[in-house]
C-alpha positions in Angstrom: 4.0 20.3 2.6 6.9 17.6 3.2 10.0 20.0 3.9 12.0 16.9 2.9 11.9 14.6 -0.6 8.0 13.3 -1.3 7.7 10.1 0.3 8.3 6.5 -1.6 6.0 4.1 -1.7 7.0 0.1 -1.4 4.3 -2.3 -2.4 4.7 -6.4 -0.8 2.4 -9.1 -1.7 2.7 -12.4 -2.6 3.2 -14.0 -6.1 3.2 -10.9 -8.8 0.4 -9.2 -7.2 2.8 -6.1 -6.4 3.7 -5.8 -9.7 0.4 -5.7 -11.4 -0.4 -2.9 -9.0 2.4 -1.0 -9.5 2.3 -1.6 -13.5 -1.2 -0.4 -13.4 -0.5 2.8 -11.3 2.2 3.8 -14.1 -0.1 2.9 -16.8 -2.6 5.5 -15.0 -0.5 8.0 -13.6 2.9 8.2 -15.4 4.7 7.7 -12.4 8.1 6.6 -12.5 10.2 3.7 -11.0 11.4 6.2 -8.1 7.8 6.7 -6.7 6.5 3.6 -6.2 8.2 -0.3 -5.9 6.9 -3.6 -6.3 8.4 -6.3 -3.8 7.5 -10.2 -4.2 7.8 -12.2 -1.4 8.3 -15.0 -3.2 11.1 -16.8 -2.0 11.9 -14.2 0.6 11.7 -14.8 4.6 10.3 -11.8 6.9 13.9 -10.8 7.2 14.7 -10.9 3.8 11.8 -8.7 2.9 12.4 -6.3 5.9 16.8 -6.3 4.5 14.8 -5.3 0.4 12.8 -2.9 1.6 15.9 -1.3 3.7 17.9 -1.5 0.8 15.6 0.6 -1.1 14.5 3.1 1.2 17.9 4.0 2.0 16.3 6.1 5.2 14.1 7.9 3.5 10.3 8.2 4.3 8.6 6.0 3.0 5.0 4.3 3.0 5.1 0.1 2.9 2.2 -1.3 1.3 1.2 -4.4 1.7 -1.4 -7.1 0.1 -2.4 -8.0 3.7 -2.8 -6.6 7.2 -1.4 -9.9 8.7 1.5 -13.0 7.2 4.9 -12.3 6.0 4.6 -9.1 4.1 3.0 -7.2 6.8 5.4 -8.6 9.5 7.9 -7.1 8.3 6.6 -3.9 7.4 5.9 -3.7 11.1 8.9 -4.8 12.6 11.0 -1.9 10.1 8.6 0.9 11.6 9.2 0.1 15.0 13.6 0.6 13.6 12.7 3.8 12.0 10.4 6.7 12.4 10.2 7.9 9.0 8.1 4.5 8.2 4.8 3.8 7.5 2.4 0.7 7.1 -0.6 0.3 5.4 -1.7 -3.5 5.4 -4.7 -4.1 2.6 -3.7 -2.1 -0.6 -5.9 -1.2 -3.7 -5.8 0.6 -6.4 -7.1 3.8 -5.3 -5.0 3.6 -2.5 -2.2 3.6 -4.7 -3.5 6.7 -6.7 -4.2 8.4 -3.8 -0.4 8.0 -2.8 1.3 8.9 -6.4 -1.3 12.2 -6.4 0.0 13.1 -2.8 3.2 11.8 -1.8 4.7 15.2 -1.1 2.4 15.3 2.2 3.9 15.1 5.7 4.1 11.6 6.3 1.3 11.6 9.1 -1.0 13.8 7.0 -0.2 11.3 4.0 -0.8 8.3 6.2 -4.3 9.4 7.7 -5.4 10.1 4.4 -4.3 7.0 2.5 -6.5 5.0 4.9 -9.3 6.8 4.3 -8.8 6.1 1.0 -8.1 3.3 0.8 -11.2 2.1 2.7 -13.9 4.5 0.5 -12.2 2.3 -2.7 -14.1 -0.6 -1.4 -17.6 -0.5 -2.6 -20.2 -3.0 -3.0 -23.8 -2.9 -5.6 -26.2 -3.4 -4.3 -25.5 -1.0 -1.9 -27.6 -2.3 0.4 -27.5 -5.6 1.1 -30.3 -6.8 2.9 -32.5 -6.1 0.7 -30.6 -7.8 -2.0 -30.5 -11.0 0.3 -34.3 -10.5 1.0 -34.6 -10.4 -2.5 -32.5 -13.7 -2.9 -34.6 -15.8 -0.5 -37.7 -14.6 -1.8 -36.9 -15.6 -5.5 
């Protein structure tokens, strides 16, 4: 367990993408404003976004979410965990991601982080499953 507060999660992306995620986490979970925060950068430079984000983790742990592992969002995201320790990035959110964080949070950072991941990558599924076949299937139609 996290001796400290569970963890706060800060979701970037561009346009309103972070607050449909976070609106649809709440709608699931219940969760409240303090657990996880949707951040536009609409509007917002690197350093702007990296000054928000500052602002409302006021030093405490916290995992940064963002809509893409590279651009704007993620670049700050990065550049704040190499200032502080108690940081986190994860570039590529979904929605089970987010779950997995609300149900969680109140893991050890690095436990938290490893598993979010893991997550976050078994949310992404495709049918068919296999997909040769279904492109055999295409050619040969």
């Amino acid at each position: 367990m996290n001796e400290g507060p569970p963890v706060r999660g800060i979701v970037i992306g561009h346009g309103a993408l972070a607050d449909g995620l976070v609106d649809a986490v709440r709608q699931i979970t219940g969760a409240g404003e303090e657990v996880l925060v949707p951040l536009s950068n609409r509007g917002l430079s690197p350093e702007s976004l990296a000054a928000e984000v500052r602002r409302r983790t006021d030093d405490a742990p916290a995992v940064i979410f963002t809509d893409l592992p590279s651009g704007s969002c993620s670049l700050a995201a990065r550049r704040l965990c190499h200032e502080r320790r108690n940081l986190v990035a994860i570039g590529g959110v979904n929605l089970p991601l987010l779950l997995e964080f609300v149900v969680h949070r109140h893991l050890p950072l690095e436990e938290l982080a490893r598993r979010l991941v893991e997550k976050g990558r078994a949310g992404i599924t495709c049918t068919p499953a296999d997909l040769e076949a279904y492109a055999r299937r295409a050619v040969s139609s």
